[in-house]
N, C-alpha and C positions, 0 to 999 in steps of 0.2 A: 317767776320761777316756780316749776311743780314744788307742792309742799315736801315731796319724796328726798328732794336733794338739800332742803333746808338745813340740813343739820351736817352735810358733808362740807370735810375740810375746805377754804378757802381755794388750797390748789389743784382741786379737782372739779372745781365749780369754775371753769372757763368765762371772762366775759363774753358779751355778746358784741362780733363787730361785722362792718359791713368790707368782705372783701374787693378792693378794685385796685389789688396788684397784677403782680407777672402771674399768680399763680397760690397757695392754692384760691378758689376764685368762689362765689354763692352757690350753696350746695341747694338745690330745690328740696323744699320741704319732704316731698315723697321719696326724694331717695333716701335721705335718714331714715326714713320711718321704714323700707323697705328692708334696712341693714338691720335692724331691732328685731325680725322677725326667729323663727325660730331654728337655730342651727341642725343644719343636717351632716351625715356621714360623706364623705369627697368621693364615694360611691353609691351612694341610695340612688336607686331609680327615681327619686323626687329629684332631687339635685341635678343628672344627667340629664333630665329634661330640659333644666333652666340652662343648661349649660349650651346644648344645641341651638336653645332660643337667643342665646348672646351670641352666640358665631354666627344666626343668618342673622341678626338685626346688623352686627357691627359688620358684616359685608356689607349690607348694603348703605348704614352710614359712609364706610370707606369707599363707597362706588369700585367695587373689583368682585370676582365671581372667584378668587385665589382661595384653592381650599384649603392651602394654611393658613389659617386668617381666626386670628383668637388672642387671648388676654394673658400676658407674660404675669406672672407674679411678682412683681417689682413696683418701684414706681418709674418713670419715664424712661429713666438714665439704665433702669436695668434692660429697657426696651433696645434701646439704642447698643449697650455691650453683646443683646441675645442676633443683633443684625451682624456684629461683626466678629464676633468667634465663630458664631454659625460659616459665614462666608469668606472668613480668610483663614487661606494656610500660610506658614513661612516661606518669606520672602514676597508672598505675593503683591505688585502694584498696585497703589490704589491714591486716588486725586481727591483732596479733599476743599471745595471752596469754603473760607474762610474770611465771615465777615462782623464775624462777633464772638459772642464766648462758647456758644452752643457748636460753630463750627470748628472754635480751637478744642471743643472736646472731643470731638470726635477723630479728631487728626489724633490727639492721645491715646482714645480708645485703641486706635487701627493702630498703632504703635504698638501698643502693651500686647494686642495679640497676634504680633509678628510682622505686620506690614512694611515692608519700603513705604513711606508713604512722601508722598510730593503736596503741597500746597500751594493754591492759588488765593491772590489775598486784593479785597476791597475793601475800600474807604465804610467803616464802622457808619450807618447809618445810608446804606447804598446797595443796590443789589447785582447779579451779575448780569450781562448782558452772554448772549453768546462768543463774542467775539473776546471777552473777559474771560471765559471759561478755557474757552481753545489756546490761548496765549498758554496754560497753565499746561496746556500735554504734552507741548511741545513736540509734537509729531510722534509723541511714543504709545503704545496700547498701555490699557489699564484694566484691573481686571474689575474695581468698582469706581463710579464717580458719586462723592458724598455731597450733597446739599441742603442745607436748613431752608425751609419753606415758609418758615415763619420763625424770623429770629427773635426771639422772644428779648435779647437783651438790648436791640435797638428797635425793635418795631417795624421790622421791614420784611414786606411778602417777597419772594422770589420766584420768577417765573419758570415754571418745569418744563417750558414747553425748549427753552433755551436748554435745559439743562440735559433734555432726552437727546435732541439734537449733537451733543455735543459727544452723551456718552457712545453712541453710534459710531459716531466716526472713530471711537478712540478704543470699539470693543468693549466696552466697559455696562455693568450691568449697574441700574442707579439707582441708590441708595437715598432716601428722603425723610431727614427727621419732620414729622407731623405734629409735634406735640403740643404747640400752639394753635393751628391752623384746623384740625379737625374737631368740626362741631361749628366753626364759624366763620370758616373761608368754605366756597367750592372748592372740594376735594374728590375726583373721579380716577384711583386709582390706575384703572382698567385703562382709558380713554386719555390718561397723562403719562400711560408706558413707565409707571414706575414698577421697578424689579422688587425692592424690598423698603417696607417704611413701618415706623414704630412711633408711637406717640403715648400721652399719656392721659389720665383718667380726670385728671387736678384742674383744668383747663377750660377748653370751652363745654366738654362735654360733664360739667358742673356735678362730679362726682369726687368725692377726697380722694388723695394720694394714695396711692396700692395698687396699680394694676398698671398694666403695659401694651396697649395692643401692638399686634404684631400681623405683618401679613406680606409672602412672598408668594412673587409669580412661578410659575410653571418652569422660565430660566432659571430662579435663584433656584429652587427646589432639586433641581437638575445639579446645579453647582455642590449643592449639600451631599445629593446621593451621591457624587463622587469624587468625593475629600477620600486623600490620600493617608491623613491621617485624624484622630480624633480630633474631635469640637474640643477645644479648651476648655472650657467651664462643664463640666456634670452639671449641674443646675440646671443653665441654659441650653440645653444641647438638644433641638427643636425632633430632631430624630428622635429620640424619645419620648419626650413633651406629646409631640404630635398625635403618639398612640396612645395617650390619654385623653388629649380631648377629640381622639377621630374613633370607628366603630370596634376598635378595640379595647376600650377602658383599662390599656396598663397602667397599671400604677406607677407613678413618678416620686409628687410629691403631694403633701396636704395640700390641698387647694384653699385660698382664703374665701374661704364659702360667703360669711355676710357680707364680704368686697364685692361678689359678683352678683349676690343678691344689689348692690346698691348698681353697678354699672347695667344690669337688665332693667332696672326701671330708669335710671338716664338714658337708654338708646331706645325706650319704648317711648318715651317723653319726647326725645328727640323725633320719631317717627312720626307719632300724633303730628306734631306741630307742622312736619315736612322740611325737606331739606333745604328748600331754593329759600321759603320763608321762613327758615334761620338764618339761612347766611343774610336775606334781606334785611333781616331785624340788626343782626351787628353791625351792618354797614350803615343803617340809618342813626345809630345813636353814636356811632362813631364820628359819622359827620358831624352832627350836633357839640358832641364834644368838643372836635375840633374849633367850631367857631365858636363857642362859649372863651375857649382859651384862649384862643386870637384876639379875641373883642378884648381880654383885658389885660395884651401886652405881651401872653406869654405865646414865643415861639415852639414850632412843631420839629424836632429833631430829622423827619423823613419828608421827602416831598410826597405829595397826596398820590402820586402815580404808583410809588412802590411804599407805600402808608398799611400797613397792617390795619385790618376794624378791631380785633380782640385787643389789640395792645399799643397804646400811642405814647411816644417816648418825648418828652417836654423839656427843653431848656429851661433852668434853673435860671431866676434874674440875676444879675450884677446885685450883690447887697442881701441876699435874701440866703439862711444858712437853711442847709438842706434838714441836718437831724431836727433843729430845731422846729422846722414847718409841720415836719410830718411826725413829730412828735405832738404836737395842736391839734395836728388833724384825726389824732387816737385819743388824745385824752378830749378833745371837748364836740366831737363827732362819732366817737368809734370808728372813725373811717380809715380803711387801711390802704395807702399806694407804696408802690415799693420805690427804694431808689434805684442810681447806677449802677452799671457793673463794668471792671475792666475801667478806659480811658473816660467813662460816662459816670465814671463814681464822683459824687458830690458835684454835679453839673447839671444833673437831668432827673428825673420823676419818671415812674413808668407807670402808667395808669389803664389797669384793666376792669375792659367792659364785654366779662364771656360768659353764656352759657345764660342762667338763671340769672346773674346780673348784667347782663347787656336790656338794661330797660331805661326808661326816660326818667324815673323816680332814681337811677344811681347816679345818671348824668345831673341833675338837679342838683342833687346833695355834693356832688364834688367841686361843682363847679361853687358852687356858696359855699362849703369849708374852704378853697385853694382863696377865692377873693379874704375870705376872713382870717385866713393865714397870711396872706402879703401885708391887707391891713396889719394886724397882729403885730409886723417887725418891718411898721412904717411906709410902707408901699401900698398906700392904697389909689386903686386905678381908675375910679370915680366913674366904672360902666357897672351895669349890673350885665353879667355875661348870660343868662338865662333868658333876655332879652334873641343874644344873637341865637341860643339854641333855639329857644321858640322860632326863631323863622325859620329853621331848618324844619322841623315839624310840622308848620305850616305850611311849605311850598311844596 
């Protein structure tokens, strides 16, 4: 600990732990130190600079050329409300599939601002197929189809290529929360025909909570310029927003200056590193995960084909209480996994590996705190699971 904070109160001296929940997730060292630097005016020509630098970087982390394409001031969830007052007016249609909690919020969001909305719904731990999807429109048009990409509360990727398909037939422009998936799944905007997607900062792209990216195509943009009436939210209301971070600098609102100071060096970090070799890095230690926890009994909530790499969702044993494990696994590791959510509470474990912590030193440590946590409350599985990850490393 710097001698500087030696003498600050207890609840302002945070411990030090290792994140490998849903979220927030290991912050790499350089973007703290980025966010410490020294604040500027949310109009200094120093700042507008950093600011352009964040719009082409996080294009091209999002694979899309969409010139609305930039950082909500919120965190996730504000991403996701600035997709749907932007692009729904009253009454409008709109289908939302529904296979966790992240997709029961958005059915709410497109509710609260105005939507008729319809719901297609799959088995929590499963993702849609097209044929899944189509059942849900029942031969009607829609004006958006919603999909979660990566459901962050059961750990399942969903294929966008079903879901473009599907919005085509149905007219519908489709809407994609990212906020797991960006930064550690391939994600190619442009090239997966998504209309409008938001995600968040907290995630793989291993930056703390505060910021929202956001980015619409050419149709959604289209849809906005002609809303018949006002955007709901003043805050959110991308038409103005937008001539703030495009060559106009109107003024909106304060920009969270040292949040995008920290999100320009995560998308520059990310760039160094390259895109295909992050997503190969999560999928590799994901693997390994996976068979570390097989090897010692515990089951995987998602089959490997629709298995998210950021976030793998674990059955809880017969016998083993959930507060109690993962409270072990903070006080005599610092290590943080989150529980269930919704039908998966007190059943399941959600253990994430994104961003700065998708490495084989967080796999290590999890996998030897979860065995020394079933020991702990009588389950011990007499494998050492680090065994099976090492052959994934090695093969």
């Amino acid at each position: 600990m710097p001698a500087s904070e030696l003498n600050l109160p207890a609840s302002v001296r945070p411990p030090q732990r290792v994140l490998l929940g849903p979220g927030p997730s290991v912050i790499d060292p350089a973007v703290l130190s980025a966010m410490s630097r020294p604040t500027l005016g949310h109009l200094d020509p120093a700042f507008l600079a950093i600011m352009d630098e964040v719009r082409d970087m996080l294009r091209r982390v999002m694979g899309t050329e969409n010139e609305l394409t930039f950082p909500m001031s919120g965190t996730g969830s504000a991403g996701m409300e600035t997709c749907f007052v932007n692009l729904i007016e009253p009454g409008d249609a709109v289908l939302v599939a529904v296979n966790g909690v992240f997709g029961t919020r958005m059915a709410d969001v497109a509710r609260r601002a105005g939507a008729v909305v319809s719901t297609v719904e799959q088995t929590w731990g499963r993702s849609f197929s097209a044929e899944d999807l189509r059942a849900g429109t029942e031969g009607k048009p829609f004006k958006l189809l919603c999909v979660v990409h990566a459901e962050t509360s059961t750990g399942v990727l969903q294929d966008l290529t079903a879901a473009r398909t599907v919005a085509d037939e149905c007219g519908a422009l489709l809407l994609v929360d990212c906020v797991t998936s960006l930064g550690g799944h391939a994600l190619h905007l442009d090239d997966m025909g998504v209309d409008a997607a938001y995600s968040g900062t907290q995630k793989c792209l291993s930056c703390p909570p505060g910021l929202s990216p956001v980015s619409f195509s050419e149709r959604a943009c289209a849809v906005l310029a002609e809303r018949k009436t006002p955007v709901q939210s003043w805050y959110l209301d991308l038409s103005m927003i937008s001539s703030y971070w495009g060559s106009e600098r109107a003024y909106h609102h304060t920009a969270p200056i040292n949040m995008l100071y920290g999100l320009h060096e995560s998308l520059r970090l990310i760039l160094i590193e390259g895109l295909d070799r992050r997503v190969a890095r999560h999928g590799l230690h994901a693997r390994a995960l996976a068979a570390g926890l097989e090897s010692i009994g515990l089951s995987l909530r998602v089959e490997a084909h629709e298995r998210l790499a950021p976030l793998t969702a674990v059955a809880i044993p017969e016998g083993i209480e959930d507060g109690r494990a993962r409270a072990f696994l903070l006080d005599q590791f610092g290590l943080e996994i989150g529980g269930g959510l919704g039908p998966m509470a007190g059943n399941t474990w959600r253990i994430g590996l994104m961003g700065a912590g998708a490495t084989r030193h967080s796999v290590t440590l999890c996998l030897a705190a979860l065995r020394a946590a079933l020991i702990d409350q009588g389950q011990d599985p007499g494998v050492d699971p680090l065994l099976a990850a090492g052959a994934v490393y090695m093969s």
